[in-house]
C-alpha positions as CSV (number, residue, x, y, z in Angstrom):
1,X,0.0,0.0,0.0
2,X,2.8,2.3,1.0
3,X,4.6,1.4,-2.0
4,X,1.5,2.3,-4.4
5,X,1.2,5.5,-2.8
6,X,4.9,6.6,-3.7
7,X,4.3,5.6,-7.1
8,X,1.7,7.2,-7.4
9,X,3.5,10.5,-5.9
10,X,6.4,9.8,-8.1
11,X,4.4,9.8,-11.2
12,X,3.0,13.2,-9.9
13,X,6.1,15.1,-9.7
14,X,7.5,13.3,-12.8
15,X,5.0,15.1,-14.7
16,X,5.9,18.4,-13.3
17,X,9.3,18.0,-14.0
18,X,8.5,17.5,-17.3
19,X,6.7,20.8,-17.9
20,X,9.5,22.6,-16.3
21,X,12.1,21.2,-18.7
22,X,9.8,21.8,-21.8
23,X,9.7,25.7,-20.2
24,X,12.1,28.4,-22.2
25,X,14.0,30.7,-20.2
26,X,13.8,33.3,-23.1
27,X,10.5,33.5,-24.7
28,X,10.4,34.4,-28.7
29,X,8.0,37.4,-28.5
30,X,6.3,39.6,-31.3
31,X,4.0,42.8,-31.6
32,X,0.3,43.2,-31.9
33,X,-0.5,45.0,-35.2
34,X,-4.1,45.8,-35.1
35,X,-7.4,44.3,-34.0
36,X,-10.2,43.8,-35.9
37,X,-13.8,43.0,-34.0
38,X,-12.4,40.0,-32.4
39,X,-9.2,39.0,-35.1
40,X,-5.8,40.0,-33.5
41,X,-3.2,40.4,-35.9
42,X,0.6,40.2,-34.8
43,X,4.1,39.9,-36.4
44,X,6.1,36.9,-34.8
45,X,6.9,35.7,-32.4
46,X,9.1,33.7,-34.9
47,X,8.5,30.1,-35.4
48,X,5.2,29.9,-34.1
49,X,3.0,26.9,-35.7
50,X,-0.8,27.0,-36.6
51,X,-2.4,26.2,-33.8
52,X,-0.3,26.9,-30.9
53,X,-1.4,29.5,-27.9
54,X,-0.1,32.8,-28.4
55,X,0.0,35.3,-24.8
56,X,-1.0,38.3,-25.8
57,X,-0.3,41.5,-23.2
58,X,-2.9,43.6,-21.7
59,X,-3.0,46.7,-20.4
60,X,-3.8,47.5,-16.5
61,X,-1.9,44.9,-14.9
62,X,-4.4,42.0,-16.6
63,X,-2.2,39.7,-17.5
64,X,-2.0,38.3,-21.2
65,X,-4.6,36.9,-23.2
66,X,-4.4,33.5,-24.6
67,X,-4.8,33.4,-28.1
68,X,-4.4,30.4,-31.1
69,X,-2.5,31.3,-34.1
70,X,-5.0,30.2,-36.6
71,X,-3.2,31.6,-39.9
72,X,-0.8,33.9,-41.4
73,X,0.8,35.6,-44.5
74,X,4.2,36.4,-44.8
75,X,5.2,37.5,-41.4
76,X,1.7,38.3,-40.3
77,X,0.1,36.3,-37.9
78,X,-4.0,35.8,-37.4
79,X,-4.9,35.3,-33.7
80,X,-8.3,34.0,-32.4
81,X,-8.5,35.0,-28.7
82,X,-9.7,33.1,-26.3
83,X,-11.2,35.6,-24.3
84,X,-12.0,39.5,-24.1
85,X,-10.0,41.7,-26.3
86,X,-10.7,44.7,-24.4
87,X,-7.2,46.4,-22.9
88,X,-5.1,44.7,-25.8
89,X,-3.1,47.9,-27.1
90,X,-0.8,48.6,-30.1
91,X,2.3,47.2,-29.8
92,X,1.0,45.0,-27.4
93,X,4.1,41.9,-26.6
94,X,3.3,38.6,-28.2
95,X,4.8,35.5,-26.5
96,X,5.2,32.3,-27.9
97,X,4.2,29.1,-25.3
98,X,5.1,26.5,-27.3
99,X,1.5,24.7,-26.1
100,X,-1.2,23.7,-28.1
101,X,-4.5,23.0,-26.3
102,X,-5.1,19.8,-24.6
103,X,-7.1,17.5,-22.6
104,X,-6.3,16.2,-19.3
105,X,-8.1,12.3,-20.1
106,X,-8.5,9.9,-17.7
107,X,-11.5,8.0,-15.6
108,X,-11.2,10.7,-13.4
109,X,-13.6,13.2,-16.4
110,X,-16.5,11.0,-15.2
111,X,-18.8,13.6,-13.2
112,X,-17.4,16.7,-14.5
113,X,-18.5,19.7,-16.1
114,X,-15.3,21.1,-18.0
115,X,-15.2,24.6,-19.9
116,X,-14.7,24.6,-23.5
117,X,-10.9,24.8,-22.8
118,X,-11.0,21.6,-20.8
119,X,-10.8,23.8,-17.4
120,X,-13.4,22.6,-14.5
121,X,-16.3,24.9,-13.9
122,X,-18.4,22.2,-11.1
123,X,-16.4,23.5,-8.4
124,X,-15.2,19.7,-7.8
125,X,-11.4,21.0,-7.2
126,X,-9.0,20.6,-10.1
127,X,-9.1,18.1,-12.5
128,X,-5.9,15.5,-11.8
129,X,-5.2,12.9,-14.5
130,X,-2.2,10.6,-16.0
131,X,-2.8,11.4,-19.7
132,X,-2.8,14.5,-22.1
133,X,-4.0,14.2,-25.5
134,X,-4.4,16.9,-27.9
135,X,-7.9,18.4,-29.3
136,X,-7.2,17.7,-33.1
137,X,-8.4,14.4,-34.6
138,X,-5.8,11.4,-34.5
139,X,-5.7,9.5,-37.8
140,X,-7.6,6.5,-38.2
141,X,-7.6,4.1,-41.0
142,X,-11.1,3.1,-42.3
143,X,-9.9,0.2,-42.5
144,X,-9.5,0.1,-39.0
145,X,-13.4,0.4,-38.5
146,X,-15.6,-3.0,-37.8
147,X,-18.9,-2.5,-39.9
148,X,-21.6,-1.6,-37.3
149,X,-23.6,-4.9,-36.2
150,X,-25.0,-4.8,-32.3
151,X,-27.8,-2.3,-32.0
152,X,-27.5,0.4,-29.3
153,X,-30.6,0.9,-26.8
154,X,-31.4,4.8,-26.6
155,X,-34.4,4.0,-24.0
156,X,-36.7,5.9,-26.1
157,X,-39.2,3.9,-28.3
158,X,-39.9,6.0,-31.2
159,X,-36.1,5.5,-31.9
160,X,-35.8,2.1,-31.0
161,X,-38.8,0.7,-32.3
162,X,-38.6,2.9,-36.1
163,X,-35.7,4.5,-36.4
164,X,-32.5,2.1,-34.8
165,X,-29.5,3.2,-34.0
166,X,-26.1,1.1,-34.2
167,X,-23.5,1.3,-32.3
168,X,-20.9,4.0,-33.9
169,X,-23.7,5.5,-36.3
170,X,-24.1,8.8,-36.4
171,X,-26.9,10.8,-36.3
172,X,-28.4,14.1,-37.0
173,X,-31.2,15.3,-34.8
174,X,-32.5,18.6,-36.8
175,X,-35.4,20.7,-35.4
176,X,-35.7,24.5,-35.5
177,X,-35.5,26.3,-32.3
178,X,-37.7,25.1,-29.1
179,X,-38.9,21.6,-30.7
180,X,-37.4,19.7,-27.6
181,X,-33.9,18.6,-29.2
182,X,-32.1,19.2,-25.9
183,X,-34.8,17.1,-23.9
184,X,-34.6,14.3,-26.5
185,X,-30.8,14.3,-26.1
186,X,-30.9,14.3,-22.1
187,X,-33.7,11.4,-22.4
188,X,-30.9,9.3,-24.5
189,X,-28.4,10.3,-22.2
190,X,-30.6,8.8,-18.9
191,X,-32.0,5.6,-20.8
192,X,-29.0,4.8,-23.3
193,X,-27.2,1.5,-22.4
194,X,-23.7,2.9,-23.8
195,X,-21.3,2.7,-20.9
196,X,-20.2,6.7,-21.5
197,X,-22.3,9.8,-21.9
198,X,-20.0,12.6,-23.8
199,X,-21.9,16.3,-23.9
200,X,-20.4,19.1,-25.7
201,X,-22.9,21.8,-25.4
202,X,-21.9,24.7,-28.0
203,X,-23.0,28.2,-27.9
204,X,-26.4,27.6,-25.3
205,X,-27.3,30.3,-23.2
206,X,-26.2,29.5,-19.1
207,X,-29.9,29.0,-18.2
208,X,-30.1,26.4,-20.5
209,X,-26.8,24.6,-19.9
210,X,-27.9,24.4,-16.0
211,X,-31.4,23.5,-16.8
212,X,-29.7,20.5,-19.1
213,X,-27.5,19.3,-16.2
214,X,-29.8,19.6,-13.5
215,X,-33.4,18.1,-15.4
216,X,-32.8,16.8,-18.7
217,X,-29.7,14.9,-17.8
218,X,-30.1,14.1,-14.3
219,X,-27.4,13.4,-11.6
220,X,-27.6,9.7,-11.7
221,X,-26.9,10.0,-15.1
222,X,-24.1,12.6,-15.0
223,X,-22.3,10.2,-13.0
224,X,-21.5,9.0,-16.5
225,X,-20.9,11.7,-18.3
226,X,-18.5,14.4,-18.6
227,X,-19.8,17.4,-20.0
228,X,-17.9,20.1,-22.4
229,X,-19.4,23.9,-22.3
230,X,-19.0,27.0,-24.1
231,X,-21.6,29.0,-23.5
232,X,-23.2,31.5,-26.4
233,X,-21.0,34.7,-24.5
234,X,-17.8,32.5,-24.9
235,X,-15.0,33.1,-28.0
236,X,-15.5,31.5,-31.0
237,X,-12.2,30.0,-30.4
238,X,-13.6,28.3,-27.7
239,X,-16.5,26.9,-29.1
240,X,-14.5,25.4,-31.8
241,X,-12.1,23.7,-28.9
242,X,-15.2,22.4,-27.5
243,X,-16.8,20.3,-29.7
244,X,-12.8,19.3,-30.7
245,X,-12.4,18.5,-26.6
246,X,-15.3,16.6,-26.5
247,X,-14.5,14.3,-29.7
248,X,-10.8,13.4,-27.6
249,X,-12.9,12.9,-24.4
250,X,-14.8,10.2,-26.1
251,X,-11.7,8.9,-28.0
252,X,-10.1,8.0,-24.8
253,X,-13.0,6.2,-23.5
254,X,-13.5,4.4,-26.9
255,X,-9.9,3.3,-27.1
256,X,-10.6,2.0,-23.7
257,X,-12.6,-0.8,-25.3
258,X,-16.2,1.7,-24.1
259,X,-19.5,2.4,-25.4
260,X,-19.5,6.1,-25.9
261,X,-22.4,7.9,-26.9
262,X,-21.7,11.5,-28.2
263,X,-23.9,14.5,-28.1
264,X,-23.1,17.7,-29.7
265,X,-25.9,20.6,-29.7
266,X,-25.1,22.3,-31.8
267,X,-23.4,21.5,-34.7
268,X,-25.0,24.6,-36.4
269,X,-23.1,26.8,-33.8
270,X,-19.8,25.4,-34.2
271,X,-20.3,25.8,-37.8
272,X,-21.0,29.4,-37.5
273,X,-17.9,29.4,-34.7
274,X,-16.0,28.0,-38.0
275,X,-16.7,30.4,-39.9
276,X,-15.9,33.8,-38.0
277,X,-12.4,31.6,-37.4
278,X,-12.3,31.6,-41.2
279,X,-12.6,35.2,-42.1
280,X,-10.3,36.2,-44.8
281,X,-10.7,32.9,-46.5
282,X,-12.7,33.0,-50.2
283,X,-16.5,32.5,-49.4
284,X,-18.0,29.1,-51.3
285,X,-21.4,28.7,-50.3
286,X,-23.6,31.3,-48.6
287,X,-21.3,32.8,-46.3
288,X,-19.2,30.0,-45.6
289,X,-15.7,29.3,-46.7
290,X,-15.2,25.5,-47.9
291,X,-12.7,24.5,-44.5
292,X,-15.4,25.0,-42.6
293,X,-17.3,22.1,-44.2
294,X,-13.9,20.0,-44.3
295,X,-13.2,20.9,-40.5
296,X,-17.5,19.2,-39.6
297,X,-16.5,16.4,-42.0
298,X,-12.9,15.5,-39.6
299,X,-15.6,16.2,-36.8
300,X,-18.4,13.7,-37.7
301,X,-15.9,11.1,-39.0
302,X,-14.3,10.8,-35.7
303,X,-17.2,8.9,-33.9
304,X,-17.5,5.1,-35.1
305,X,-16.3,1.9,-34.1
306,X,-12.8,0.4,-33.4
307,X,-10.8,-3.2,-33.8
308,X,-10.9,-3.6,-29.7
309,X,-14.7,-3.3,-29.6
310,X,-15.2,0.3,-28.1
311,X,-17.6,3.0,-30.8
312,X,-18.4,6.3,-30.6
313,X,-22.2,6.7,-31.5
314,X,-22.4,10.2,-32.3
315,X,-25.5,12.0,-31.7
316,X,-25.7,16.1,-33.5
317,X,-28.2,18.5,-33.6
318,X,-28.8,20.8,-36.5
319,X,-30.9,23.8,-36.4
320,X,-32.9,24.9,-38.9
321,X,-33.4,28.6,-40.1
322,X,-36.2,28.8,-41.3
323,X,-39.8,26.6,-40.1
324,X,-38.2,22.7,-39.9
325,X,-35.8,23.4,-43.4
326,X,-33.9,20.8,-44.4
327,X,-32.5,22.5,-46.9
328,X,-30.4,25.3,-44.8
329,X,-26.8,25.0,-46.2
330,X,-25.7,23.6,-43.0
331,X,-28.5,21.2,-42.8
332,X,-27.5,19.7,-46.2
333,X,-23.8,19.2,-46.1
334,X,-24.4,17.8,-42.4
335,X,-27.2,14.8,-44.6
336,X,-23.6,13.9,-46.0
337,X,-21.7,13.3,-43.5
338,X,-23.8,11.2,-40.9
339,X,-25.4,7.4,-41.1
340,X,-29.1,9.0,-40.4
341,X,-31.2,11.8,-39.5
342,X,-33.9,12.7,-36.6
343,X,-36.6,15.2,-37.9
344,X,-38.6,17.4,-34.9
345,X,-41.2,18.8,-36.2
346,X,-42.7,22.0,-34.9
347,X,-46.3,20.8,-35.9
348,X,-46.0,18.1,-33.6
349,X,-44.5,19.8,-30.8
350,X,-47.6,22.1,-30.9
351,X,-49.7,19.2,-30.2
352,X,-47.8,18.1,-27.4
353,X,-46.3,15.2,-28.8
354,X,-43.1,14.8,-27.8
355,X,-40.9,13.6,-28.8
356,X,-41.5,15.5,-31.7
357,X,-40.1,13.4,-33.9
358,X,-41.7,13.4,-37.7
359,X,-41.0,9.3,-38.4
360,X,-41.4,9.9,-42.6
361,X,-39.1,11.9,-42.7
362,X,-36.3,10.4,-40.3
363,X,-34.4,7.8,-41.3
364,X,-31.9,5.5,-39.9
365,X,-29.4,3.7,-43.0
366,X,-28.5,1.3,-40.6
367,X,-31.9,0.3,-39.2
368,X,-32.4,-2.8,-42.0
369,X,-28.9,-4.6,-41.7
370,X,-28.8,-4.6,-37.8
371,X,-32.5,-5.4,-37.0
372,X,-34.5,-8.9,-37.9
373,X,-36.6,-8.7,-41.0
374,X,-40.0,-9.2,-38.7
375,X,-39.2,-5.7,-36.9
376,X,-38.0,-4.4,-40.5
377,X,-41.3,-5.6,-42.0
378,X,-43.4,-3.7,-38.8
379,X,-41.5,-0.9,-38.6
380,X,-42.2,-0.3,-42.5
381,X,-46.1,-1.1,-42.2
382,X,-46.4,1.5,-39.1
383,X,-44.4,4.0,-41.3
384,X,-46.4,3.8,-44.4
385,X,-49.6,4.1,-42.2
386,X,-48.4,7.3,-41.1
387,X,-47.5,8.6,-44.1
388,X,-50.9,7.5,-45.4
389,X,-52.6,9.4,-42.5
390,X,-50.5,12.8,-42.9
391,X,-50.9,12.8,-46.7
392,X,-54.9,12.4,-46.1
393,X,-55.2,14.2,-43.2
394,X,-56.9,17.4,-44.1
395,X,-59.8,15.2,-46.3
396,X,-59.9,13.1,-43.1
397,X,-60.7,16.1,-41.0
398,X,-63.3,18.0,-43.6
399,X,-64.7,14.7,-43.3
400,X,-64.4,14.5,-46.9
401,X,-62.7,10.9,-46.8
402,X,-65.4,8.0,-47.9
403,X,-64.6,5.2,-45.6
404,X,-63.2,2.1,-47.7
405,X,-62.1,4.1,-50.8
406,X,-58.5,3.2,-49.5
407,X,-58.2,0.4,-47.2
408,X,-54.7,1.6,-46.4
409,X,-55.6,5.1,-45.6
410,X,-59.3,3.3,-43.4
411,X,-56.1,1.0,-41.3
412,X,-54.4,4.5,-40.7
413,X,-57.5,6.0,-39.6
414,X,-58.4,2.8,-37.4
415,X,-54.6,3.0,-35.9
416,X,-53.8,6.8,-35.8
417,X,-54.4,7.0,-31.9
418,X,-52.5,3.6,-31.0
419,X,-49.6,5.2,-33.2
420,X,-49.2,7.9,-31.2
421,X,-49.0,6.7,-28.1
422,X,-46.9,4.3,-29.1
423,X,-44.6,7.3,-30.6
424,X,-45.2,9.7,-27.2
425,X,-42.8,9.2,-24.4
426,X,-42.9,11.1,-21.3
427,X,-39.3,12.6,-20.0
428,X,-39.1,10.6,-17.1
429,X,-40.4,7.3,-18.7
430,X,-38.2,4.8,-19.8
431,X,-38.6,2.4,-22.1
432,X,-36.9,-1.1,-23.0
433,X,-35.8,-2.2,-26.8
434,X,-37.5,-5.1,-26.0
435,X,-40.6,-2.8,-25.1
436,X,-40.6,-1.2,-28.3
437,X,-40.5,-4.5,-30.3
438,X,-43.0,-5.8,-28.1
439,X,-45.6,-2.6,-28.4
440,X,-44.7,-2.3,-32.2
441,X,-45.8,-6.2,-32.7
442,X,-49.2,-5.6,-30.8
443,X,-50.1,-2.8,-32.7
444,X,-50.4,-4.9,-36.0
445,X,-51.4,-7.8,-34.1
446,X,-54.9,-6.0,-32.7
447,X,-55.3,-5.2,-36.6
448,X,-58.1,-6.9,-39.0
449,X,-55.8,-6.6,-41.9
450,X,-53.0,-9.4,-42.7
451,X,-49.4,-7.8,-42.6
452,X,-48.7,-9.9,-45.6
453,X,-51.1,-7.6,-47.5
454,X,-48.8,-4.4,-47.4
């Protein structure tokens, strides 16, 4: 016991020692040029590499502010700050730091509420762990990735029973603003049976970010979970590094051999982060310059599986401009990089059916090759019934519809209300895969019709 103790201090002080002898006793330095809105622009310090911290002076006795080199041309350097630019003067000092930003990653995240720097903000004491990794993606060979077989159990039957997910999918929950996206995500969080619960929550306002932690996830559930936030008042920079800390979070648990389930909201706001980062860049596409696209494609494609059995599911919300658009820019480059998509609908959020989810148009591209052809074949019939329903809906309530015109459309009728119970799930109910398969079945059993006849 002794002995494990003085490791265990051993190690401690190793790893000081080590940060003292990376430390320079003279520290390259350059000079701020100007700032623009919240773009710092410096020549040197010489040798500085793209994404290292920069320490920019202030005035006043503030301290410096940490910045990232994110570009430069000739000996002109772009800085992103990661904080306030106020005080920041001309001919401000630039020092190098030689640092890039990391992650402490251990078991020891579990619990924790980090800031989008990786800095605790729970008021649980410092965060202590033996390994630092860095925020940018490691490569991995696709190769490397097992096709995705077992099915994971979200807890929430709308999912499970129509739309299943696999293990390492990833999927895109998109909903305009006040659909429920953020309750759908804490009810996967408390239900899931992944062994991890990753949350980067990116640009939300602080109301919303407690009122996430405290009743949509739960504290039996953050005992799971680690939690990433940069808040909507937080730099750009920082909500950038968030989603990017959040990604390494759940890498570490994933090479760990873990189920990790991944929740980003939003994906829209780091895109936007993206591209105020990439001003100066030629614009594509409506605003948006094409890294910004390439940097959410490095972003989705680091969720998935791995050889030694961990996966990454990876769960992302979108938000919508305009009334449930799939066709926002955003929207649509986001449809190419995931396995599936999660549609909330503002129509049925007004009815108070929640989760809102619009099954037509959702769709999992896993679903068929990890489910049995029986829950295929049901899952299909209950999805063309309410198709049939929403396309008739509005002769259905004129009370224009003649009653066996369309046996189809009379089955829809007949089921409509055992539907959407079926699809309706409280926030504190749970329920089972085994549940949902079970439910689905009896709702075609009670039926006249044969299921052959679809």
């Amino acid at each position: 016991m002794i002995e494990k103790k003085f490791t265990e201090q051993i190690d401690a002080i190793s790893k000081y020692l080590n940060v003292v002898e990376k430390i320079e006793p003279i520290r390259k330095s350059g000079v701020v040029v100007s700032v623009v809105g919240n773009v710092i622009y410096s020549q040197g310090p010489p040798d500085s590499k793209v994404g290292e911290i920069l320490e920019v002076e202030r005035g006043s006795d503030k301290g410096y502010l940490p910045c990232v080199l994110v570009g430069f041309k000739d000996h002109l350097y772009t800085l992103m700050p990661l904080g306030d630019t106020q005080e920041i003067f001309p001919h401000a000092f630039v020092f190098s730091s030689g640092r890039q930003i990391t992650l402490n990653a251990g078991p020891e995240l579990l619990g924790r509420v980090l800031n989008g720097l990786g800095k605790p903000i729970d008021s649980k004491g410092i965060l202590i762990t033996k390994e630092e990794r860095a925020s940018e993606p490691r490569f991995l060979n696709p190769l490397d990735r097992p096709p995705i077989t077992e099915i994971l159990e979200t807890g929430v039957r709308a999912i499970d029973g129509m739309l299943t997910v696999g293990r390492g999918q990833r999927i895109g929950i998109f909903s305009g603003s006040g659909v429920g996206k953020s309750s759908l995500l804490g009810m996967i969080a408390r239900y899931t049976n992944a062994d991890v619960n990753v949350v980067a929550l990116i640009g939300e306002r602080g109301r919303e970010v407690n009122e996430f932690l405290h009743v949509e996830l739960g504290k039996e559930a953050l005992a799971r979970s680690v939690v990433f936030v940069a808040t909507s008042d937080s730099s750009k920079m920082e909500q950038v590094s968030c989603a990017n800390l959040a990604c390494s979070a759940a890498e570490y648990f994933r090479e760990k051999g873990m189920s990790v389930n991944l929740y980003m909201d939003s994906l829209t706001r780091y895109a936007e982060a993206l591209r105020e980062l990439s001003i100066g860049e030629p614009v594509v596409t409506k605003g948006y310059a094409s890294s910004v696209f390439t940097k959410m494609a490095k972003l989705v494609e680091r969720a998935g599986t791995s050889h030694n059995g961990g996966s990454i599911t990876g769960f992302y919300t979108v938000l919508t401009d305009a009334e449930d658009d799939m066709d926002d820019i955003v929207a649509d480059k986001v449809r190419g990089f995931i396995d599936g998509h999660i549609v909330l609908t503002r129509k049925l959020a007004e009815q108070s059916h929640y989760p809102a989810i619009d099954v037509p148009s959702s769709l999992s591209r896993l679903m068929q090759k990890i489910v049995n052809e029986d829950h295929y074949m049901r899952a299909s019939i209950v999805r063309e019934l309410i198709s049939k329903y929403k396309n008739s809906e509005d002769i259905i309530l004129l009370n224009a519809y003649v009653r066996g015109a369309d046996e189809k459309i009379d089955m829809a009728i007949d089921k409509k209300s055992e539907i959407d119970d079926y699809l309706r799930q409280r926030i504190e109910e749970k329920s089972s895969y085994n549940e949902a398969i079970k439910r689905l079945e009896q709702i075609l059993q009670s039926s006249s019709r044969n299921e052959d006849e679809f």
